[in-house]
Gaussian input, Z-matrix of N, CA and C with variables (Angstrom, degrees):
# hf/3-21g

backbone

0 1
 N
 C     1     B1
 C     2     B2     1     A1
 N     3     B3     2     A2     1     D1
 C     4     B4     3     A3     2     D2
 C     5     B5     4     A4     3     D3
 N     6     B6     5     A5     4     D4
 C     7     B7     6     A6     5     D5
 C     8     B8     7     A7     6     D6
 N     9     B9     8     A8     7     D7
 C    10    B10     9     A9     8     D8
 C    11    B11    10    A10     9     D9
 N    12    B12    11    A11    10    D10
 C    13    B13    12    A12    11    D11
 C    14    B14    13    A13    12    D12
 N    15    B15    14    A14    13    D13
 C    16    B16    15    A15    14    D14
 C    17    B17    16    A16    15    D15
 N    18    B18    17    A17    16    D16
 C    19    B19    18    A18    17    D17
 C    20    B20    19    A19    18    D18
 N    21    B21    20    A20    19    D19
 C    22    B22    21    A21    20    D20
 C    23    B23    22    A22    21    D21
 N    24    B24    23    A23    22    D22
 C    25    B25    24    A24    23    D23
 C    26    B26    25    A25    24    D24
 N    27    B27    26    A26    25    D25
 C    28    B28    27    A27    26    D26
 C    29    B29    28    A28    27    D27
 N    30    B30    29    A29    28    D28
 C    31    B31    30    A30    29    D29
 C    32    B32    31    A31    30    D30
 N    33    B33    32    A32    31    D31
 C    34    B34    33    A33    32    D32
 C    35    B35    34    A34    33    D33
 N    36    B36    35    A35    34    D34
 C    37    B37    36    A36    35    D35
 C    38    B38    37    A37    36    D36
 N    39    B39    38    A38    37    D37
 C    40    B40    39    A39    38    D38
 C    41    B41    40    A40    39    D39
 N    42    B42    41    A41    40    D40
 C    43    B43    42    A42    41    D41
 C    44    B44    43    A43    42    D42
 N    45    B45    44    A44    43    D43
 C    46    B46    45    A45    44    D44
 C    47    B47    46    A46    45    D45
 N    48    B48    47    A47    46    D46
 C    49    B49    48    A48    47    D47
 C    50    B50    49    A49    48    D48
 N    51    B51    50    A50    49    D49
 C    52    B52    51    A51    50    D50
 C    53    B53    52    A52    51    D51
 N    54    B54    53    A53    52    D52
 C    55    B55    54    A54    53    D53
 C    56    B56    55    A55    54    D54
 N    57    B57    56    A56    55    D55
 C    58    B58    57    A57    56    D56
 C    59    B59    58    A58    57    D57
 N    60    B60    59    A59    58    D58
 C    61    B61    60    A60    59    D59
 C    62    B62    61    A61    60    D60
 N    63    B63    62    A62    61    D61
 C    64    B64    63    A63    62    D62
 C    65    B65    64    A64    63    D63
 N    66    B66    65    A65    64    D64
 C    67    B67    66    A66    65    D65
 C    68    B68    67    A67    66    D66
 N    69    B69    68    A68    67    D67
 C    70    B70    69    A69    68    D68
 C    71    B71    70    A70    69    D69
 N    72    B72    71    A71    70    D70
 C    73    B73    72    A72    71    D71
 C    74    B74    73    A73    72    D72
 N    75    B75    74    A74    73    D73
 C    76    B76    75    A75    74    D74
 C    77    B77    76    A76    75    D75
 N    78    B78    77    A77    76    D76
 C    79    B79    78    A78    77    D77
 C    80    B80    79    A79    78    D78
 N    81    B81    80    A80    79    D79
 C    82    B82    81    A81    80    D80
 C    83    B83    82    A82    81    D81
 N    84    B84    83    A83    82    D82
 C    85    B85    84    A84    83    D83
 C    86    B86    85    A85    84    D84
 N    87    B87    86    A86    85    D85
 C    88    B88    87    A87    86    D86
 C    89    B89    88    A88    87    D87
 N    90    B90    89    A89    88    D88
 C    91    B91    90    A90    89    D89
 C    92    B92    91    A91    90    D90
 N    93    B93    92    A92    91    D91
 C    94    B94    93    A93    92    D92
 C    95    B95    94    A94    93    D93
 N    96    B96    95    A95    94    D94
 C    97    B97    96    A96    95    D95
 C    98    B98    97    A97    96    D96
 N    99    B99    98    A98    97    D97
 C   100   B100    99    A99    98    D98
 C   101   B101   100   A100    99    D99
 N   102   B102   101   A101   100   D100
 C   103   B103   102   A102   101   D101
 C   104   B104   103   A103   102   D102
 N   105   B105   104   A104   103   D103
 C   106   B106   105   A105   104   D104
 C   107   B107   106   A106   105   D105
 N   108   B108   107   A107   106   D106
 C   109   B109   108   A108   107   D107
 C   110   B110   109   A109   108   D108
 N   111   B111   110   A110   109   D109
 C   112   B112   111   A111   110   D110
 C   113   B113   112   A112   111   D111
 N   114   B114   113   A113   112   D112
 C   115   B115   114   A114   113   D113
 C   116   B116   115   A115   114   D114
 N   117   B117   116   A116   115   D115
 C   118   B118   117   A117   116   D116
 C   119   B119   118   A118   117   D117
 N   120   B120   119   A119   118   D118
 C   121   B121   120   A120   119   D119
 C   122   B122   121   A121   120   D120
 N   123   B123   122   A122   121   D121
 C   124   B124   123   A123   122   D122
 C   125   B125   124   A124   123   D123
 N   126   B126   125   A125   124   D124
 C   127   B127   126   A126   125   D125
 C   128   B128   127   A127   126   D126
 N   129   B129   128   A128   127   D127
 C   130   B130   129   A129   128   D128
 C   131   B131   130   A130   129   D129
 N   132   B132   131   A131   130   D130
 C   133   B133   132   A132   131   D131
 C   134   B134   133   A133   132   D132
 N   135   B135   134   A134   133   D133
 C   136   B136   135   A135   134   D134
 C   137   B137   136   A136   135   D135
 N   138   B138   137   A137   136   D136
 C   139   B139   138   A138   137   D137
 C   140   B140   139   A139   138   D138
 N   141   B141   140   A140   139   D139
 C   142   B142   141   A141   140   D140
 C   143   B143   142   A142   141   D141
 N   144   B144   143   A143   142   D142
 C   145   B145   144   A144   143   D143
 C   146   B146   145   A145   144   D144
 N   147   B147   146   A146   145   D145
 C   148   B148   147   A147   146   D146
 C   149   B149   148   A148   147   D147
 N   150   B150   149   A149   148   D148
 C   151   B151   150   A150   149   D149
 C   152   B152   151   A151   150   D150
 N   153   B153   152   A152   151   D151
 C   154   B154   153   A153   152   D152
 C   155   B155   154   A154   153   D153
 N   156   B156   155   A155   154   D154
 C   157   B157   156   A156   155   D155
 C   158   B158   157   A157   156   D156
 N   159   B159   158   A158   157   D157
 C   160   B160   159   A159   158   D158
 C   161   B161   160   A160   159   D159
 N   162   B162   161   A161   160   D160
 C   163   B163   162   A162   161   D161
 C   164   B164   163   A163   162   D162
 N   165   B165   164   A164   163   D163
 C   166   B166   165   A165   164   D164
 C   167   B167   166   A166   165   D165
 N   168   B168   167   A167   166   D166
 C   169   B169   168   A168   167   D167
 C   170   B170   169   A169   168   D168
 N   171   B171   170   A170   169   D169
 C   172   B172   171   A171   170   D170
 C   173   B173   172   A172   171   D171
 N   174   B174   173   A173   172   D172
 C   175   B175   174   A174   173   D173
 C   176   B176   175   A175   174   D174
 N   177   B177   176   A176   175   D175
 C   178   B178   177   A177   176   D176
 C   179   B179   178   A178   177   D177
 N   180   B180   179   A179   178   D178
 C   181   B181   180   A180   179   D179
 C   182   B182   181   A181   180   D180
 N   183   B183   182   A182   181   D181
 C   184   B184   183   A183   182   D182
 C   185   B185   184   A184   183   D183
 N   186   B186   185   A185   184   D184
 C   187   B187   186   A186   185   D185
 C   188   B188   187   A187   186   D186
 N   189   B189   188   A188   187   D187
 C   190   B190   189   A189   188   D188
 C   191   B191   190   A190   189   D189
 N   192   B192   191   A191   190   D190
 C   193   B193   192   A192   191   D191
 C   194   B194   193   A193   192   D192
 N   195   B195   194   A194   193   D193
 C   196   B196   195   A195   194   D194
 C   197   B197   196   A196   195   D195
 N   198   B198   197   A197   196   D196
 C   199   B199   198   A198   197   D197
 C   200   B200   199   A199   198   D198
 N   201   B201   200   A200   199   D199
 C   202   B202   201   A201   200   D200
 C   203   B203   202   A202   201   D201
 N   204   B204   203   A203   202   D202
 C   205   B205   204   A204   203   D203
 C   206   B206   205   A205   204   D204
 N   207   B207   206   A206   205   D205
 C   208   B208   207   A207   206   D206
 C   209   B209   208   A208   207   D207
 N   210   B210   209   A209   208   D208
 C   211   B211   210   A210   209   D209
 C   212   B212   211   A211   210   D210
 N   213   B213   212   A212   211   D211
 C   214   B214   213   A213   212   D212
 C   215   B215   214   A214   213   D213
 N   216   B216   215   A215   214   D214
 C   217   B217   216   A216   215   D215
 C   218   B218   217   A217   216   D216
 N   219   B219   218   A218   217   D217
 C   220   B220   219   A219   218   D218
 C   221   B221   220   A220   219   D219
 N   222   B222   221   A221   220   D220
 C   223   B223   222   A222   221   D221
 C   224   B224   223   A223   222   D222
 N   225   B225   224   A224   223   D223
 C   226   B226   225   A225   224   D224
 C   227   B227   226   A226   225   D225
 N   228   B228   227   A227   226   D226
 C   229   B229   228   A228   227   D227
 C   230   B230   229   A229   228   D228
 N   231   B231   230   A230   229   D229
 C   232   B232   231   A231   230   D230
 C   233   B233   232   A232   231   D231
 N   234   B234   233   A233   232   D232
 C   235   B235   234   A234   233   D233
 C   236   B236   235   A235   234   D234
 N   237   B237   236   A236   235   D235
 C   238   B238   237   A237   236   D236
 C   239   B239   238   A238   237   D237
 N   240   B240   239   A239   238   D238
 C   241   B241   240   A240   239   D239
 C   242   B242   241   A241   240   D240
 N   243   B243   242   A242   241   D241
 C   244   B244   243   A243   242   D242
 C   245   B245   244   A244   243   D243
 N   246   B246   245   A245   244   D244
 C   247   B247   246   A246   245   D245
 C   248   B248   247   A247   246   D246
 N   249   B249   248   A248   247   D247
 C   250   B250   249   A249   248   D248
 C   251   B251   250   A250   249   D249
 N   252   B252   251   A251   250   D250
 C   253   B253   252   A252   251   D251
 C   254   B254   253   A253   252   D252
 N   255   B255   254   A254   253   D253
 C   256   B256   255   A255   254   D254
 C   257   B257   256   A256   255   D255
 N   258   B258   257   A257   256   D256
 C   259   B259   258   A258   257   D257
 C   260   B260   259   A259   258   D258
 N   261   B261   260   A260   259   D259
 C   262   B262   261   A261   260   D260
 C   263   B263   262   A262   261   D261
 N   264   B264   263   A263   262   D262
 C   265   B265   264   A264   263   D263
 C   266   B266   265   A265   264   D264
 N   267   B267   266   A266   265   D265
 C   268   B268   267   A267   266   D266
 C   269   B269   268   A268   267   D267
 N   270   B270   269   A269   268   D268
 C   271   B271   270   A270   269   D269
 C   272   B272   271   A271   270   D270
 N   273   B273   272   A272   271   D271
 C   274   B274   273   A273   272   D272
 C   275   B275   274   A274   273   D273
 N   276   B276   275   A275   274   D274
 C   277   B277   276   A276   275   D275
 C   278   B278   277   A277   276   D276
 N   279   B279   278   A278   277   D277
 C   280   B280   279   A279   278   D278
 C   281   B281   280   A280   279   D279
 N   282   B282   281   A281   280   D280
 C   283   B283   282   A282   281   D281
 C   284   B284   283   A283   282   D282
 N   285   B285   284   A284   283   D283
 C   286   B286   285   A285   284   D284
 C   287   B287   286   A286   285   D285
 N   288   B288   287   A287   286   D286
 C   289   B289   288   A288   287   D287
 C   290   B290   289   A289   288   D288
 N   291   B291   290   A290   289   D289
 C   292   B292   291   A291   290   D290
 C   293   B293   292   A292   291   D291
 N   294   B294   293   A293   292   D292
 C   295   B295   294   A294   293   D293
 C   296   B296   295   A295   294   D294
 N   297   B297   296   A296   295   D295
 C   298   B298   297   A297   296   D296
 C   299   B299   298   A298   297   D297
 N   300   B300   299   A299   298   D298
 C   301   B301   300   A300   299   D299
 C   302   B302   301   A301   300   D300
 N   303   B303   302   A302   301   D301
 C   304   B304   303   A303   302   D302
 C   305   B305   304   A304   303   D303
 N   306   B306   305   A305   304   D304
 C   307   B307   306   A306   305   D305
 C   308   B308   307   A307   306   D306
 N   309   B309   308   A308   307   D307
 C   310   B310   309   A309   308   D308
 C   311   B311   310   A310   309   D309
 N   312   B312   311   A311   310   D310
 C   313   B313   312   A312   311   D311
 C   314   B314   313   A313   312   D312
 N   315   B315   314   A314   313   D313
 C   316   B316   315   A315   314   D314
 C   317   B317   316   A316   315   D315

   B1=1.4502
   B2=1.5233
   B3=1.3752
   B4=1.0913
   B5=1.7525
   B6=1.1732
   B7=1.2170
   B8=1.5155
   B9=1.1380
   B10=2.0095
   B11=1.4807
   B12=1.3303
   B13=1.5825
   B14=1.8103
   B15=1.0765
   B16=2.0284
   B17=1.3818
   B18=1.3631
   B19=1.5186
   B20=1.3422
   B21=1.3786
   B22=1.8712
   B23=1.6181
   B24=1.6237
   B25=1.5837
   B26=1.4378
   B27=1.6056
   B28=1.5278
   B29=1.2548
   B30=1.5606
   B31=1.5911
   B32=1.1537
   B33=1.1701
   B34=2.1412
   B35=2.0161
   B36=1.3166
   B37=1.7449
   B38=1.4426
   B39=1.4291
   B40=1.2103
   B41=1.7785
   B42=1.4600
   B43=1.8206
   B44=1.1578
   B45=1.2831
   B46=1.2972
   B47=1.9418
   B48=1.1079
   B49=1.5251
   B50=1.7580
   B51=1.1180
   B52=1.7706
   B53=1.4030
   B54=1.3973
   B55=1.2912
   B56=1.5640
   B57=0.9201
   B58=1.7383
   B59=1.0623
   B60=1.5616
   B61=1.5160
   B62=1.8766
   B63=1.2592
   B64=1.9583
   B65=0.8248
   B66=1.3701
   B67=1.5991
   B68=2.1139
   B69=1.3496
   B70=1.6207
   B71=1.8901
   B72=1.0696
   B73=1.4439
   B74=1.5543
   B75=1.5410
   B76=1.8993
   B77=1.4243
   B78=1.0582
   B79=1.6911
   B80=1.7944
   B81=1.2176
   B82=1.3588
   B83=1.4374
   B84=1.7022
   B85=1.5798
   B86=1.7758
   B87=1.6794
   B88=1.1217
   B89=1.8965
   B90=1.4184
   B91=1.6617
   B92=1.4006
   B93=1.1123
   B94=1.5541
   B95=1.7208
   B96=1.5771
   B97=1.9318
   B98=1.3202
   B99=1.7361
   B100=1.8010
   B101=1.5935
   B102=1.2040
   B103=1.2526
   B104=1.3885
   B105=1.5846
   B106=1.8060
   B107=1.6250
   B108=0.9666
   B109=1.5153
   B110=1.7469
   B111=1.0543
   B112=1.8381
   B113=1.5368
   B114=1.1082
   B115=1.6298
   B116=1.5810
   B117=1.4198
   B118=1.4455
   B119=1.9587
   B120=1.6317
   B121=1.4211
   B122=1.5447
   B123=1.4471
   B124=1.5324
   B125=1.2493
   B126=1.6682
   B127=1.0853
   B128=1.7839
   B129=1.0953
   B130=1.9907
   B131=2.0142
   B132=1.4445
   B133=1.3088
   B134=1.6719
   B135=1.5684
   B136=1.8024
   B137=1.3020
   B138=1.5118
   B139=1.4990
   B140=1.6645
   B141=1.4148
   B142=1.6107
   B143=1.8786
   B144=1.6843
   B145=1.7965
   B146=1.4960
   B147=1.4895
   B148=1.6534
   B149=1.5221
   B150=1.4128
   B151=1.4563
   B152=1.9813
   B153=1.6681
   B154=1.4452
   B155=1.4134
   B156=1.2899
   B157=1.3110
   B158=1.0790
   B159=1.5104
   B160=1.6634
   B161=1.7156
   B162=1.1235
   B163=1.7314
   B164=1.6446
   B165=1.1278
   B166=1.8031
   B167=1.9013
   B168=0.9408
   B169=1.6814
   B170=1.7666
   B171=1.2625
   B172=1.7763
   B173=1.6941
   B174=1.4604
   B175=1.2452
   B176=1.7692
   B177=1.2874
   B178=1.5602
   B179=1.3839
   B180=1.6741
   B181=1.4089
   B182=1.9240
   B183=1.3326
   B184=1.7254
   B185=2.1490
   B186=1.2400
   B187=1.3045
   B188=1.9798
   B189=1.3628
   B190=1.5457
   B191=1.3043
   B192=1.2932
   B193=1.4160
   B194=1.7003
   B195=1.7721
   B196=2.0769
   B197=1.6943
   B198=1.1855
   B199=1.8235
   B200=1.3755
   B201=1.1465
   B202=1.9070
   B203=1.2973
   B204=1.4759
   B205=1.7299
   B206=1.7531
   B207=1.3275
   B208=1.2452
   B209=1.2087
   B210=1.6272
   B211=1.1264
   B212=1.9919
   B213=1.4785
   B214=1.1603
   B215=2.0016
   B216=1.0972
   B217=1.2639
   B218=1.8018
   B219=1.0448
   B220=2.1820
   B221=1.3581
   B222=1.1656
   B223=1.4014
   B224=1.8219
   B225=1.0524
   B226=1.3208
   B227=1.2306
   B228=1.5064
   B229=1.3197
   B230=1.5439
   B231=0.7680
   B232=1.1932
   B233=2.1688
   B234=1.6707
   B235=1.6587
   B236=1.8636
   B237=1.3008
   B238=1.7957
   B239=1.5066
   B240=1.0016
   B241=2.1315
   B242=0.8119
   B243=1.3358
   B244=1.6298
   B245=1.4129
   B246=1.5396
   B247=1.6789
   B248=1.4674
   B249=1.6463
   B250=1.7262
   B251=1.7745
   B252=1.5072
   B253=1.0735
   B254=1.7847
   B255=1.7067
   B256=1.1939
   B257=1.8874
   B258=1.3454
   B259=1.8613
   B260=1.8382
   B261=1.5260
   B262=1.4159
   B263=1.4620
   B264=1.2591
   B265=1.4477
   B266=1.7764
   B267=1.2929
   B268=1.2010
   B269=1.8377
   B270=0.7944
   B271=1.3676
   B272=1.7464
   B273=1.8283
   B274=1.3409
   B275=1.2507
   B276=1.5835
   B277=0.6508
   B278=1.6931
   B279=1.8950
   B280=1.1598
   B281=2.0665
   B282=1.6827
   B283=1.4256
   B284=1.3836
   B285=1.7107
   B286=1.3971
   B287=2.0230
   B288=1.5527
   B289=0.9610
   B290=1.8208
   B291=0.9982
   B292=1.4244
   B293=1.6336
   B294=1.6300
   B295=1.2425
   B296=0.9721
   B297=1.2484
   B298=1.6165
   B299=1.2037
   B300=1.4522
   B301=1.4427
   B302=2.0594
   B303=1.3181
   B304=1.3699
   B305=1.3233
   B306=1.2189
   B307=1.1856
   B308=1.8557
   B309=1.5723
   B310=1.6516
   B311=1.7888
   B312=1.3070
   B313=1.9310
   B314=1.4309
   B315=1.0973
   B316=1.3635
   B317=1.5174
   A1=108.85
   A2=131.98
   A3=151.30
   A4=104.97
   A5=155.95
   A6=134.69
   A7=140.03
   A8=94.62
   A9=90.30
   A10=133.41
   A11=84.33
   A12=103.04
   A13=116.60
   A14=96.04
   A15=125.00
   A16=93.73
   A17=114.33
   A18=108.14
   A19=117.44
   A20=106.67
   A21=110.22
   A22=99.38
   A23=97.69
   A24=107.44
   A25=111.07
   A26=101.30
   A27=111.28
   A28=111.20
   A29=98.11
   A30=120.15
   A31=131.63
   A32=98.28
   A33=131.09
   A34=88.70
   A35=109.95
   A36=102.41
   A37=102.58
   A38=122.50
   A39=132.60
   A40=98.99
   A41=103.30
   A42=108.80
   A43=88.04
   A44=144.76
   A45=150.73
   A46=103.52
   A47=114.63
   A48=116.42
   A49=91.03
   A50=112.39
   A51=121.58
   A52=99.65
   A53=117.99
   A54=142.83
   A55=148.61
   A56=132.70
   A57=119.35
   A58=101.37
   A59=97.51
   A60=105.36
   A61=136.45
   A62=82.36
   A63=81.29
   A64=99.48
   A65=123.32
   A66=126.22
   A67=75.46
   A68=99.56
   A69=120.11
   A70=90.02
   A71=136.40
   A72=129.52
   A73=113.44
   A74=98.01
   A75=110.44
   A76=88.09
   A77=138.60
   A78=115.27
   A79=117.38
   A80=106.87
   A81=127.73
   A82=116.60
   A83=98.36
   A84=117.20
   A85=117.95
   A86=107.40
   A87=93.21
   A88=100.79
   A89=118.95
   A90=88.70
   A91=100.86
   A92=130.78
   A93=144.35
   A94=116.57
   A95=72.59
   A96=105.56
   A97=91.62
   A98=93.66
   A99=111.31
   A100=107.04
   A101=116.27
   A102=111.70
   A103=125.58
   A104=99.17
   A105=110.55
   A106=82.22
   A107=151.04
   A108=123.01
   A109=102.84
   A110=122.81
   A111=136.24
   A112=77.40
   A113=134.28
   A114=126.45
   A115=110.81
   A116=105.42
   A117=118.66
   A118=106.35
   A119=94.41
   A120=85.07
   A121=137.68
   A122=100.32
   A123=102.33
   A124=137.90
   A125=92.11
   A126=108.58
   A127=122.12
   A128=109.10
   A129=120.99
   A130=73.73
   A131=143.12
   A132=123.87
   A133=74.60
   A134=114.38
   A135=99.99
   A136=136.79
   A137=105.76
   A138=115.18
   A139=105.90
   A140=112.22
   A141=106.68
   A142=79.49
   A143=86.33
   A144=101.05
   A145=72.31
   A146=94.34
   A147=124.83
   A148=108.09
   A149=147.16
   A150=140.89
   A151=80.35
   A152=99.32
   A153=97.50
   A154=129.70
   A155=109.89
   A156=123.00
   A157=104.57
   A158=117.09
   A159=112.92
   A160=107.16
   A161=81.03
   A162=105.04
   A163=110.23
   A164=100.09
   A165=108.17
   A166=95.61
   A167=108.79
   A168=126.00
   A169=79.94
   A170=109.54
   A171=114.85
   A172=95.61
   A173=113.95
   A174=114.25
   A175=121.00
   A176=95.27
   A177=138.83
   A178=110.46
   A179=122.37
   A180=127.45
   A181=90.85
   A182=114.39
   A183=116.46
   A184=88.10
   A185=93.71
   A186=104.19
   A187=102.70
   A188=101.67
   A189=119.67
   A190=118.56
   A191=120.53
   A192=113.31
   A193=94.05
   A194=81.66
   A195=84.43
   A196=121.85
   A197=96.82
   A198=110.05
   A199=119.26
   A200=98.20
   A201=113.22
   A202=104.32
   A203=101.59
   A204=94.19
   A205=105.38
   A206=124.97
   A207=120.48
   A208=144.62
   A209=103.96
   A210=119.68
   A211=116.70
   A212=111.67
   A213=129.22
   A214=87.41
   A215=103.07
   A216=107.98
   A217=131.07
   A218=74.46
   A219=96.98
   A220=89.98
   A221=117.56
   A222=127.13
   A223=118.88
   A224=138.71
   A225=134.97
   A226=135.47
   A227=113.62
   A228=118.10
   A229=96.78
   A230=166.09
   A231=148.93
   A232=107.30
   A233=93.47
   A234=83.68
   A235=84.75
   A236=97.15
   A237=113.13
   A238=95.68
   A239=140.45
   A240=149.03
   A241=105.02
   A242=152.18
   A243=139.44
   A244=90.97
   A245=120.91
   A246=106.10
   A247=132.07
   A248=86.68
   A249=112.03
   A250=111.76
   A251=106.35
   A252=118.06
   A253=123.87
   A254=108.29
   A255=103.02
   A256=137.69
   A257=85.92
   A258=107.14
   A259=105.44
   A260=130.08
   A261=124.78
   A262=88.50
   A263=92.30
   A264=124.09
   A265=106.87
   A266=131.88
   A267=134.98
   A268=82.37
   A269=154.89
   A270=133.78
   A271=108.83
   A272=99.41
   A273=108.66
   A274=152.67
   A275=127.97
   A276=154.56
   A277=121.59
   A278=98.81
   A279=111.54
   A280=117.06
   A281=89.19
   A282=82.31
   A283=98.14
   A284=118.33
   A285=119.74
   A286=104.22
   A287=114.81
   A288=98.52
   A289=131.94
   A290=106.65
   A291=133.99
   A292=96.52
   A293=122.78
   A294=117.26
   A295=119.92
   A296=125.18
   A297=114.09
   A298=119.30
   A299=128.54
   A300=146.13
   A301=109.34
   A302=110.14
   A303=108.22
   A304=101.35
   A305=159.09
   A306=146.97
   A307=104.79
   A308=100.10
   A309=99.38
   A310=94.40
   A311=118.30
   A312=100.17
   A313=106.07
   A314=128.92
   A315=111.47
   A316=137.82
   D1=138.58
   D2=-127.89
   D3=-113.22
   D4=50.13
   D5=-179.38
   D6=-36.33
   D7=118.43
   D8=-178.21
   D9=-63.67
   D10=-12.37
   D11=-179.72
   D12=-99.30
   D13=91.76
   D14=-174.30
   D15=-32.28
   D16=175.00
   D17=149.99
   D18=-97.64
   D19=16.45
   D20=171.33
   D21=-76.19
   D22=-50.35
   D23=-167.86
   D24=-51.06
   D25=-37.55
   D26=179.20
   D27=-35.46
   D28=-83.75
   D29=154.66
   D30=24.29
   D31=-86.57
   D32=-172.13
   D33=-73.03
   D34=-32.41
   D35=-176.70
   D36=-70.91
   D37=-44.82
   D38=-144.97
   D39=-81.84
   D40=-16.85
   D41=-151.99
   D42=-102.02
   D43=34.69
   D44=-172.46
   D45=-160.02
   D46=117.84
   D47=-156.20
   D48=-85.73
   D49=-49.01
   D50=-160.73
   D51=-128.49
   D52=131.00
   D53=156.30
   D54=-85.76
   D55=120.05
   D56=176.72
   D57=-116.33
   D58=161.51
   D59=168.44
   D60=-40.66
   D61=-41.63
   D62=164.49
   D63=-52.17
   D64=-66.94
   D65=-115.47
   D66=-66.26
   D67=-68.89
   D68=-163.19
   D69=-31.85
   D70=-45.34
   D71=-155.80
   D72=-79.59
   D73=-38.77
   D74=166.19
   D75=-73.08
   D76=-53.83
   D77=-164.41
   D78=-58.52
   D79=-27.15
   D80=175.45
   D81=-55.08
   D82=-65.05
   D83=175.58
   D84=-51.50
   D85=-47.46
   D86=-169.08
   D87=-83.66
   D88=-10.62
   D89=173.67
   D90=-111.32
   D91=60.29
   D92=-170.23
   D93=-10.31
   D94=72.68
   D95=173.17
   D96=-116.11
   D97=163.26
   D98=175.22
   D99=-90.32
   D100=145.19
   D101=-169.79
   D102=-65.21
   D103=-31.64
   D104=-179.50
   D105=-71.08
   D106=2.87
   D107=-177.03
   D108=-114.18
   D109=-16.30
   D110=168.40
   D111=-71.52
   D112=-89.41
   D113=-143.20
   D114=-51.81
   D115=-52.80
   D116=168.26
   D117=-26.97
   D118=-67.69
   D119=178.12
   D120=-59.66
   D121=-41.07
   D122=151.32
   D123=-3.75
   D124=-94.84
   D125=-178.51
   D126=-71.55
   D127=17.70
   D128=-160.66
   D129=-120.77
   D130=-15.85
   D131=-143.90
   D132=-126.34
   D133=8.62
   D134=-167.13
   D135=48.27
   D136=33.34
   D137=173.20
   D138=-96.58
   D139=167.01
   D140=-151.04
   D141=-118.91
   D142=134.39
   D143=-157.53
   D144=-132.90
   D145=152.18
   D146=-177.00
   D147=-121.87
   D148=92.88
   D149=-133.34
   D150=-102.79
   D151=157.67
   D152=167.93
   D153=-50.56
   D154=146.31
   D155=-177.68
   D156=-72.96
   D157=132.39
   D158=154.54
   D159=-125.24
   D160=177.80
   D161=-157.63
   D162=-103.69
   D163=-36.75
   D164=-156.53
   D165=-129.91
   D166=159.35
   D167=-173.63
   D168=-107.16
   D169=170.56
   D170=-173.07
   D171=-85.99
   D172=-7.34
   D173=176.18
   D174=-68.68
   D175=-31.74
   D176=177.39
   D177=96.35
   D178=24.24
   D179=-166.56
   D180=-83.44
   D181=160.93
   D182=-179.76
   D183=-67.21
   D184=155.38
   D185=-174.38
   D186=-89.77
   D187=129.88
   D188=-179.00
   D189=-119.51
   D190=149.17
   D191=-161.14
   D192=-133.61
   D193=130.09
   D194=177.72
   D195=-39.86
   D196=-36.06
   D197=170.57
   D198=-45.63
   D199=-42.94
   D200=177.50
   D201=-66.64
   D202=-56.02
   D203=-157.63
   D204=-81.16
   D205=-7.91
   D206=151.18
   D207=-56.27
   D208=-41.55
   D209=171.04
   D210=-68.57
   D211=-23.12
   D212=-166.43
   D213=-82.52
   D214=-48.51
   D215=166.01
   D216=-37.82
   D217=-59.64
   D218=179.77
   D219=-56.21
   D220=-66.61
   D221=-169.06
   D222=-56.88
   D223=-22.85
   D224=133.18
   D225=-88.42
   D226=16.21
   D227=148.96
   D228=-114.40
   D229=11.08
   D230=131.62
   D231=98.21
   D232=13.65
   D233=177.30
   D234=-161.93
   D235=-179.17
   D236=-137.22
   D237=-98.23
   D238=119.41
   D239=179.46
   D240=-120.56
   D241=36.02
   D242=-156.48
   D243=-95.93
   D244=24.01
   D245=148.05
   D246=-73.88
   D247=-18.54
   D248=-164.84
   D249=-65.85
   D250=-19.66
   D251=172.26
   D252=-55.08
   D253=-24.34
   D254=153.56
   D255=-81.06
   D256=-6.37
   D257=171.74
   D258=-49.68
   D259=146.07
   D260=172.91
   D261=-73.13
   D262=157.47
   D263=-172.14
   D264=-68.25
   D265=-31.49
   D266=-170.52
   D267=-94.20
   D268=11.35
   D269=177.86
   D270=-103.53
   D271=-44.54
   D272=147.48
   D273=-57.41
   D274=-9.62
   D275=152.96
   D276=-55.69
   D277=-51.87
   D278=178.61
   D279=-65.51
   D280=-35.30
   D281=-175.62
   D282=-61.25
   D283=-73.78
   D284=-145.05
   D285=-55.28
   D286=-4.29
   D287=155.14
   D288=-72.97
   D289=-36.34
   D290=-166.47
   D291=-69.84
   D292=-40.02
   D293=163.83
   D294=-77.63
   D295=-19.81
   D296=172.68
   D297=-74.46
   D298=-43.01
   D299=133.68
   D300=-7.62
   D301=-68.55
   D302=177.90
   D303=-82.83
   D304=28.81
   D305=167.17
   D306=-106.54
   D307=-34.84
   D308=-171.66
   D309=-92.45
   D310=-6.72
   D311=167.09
   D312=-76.75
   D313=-26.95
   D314=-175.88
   D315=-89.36

């Protein structure tokens, strides 16, 4: 099976350390590749890709990341859980509410 991607193309991927989504979509356009298939390679070549930003959850709530609310966590308990990061995200939510909750009764 035949790859479309030259080792020039390689190249021009490789000569660039970190990627974003632009960048990956103009790289696409000008060697008339699909873009999910530039990123694909990317990230398959271990170059460090930055995917589009979004703004809104489909809920339309601002988008939060378990990382955050862990760390928001550590930080009113005052010591380090970054196991909790495998916890679902609505469960975390609930604690660091529940501490914020006991932090303003006292």
């Amino acid at each position: 099976m035949s790859s479309v991607y030259t080792a020039t193309l390689v190249a021009q991927l490789e000569s660039q350390a970190e990627w974003t989504y632009a960048q990956a979509v103009a790289f696409a356009e000008e060697n008339s590749l699909k873009p999910r298939s530039v990123i694909a390679k990317i990230k398959s070549l271990g170059l460090d890709y930055e995917p589009k930003p979004t703004s809104v959850t489909q809920t339309g709530e601002p988008v939060t990341r378990k990382g955050e609310i862990v760390a928001a966590i550590e930080a009113s308990l005052g010591v380090g859980v970054g196991s909790l990061v495998k916890a679902t995200k609505a469960d975390l939510e609930k604690l660091a509410q529940a501490l914020e909750n006991m932090g303003s009764e006292a």
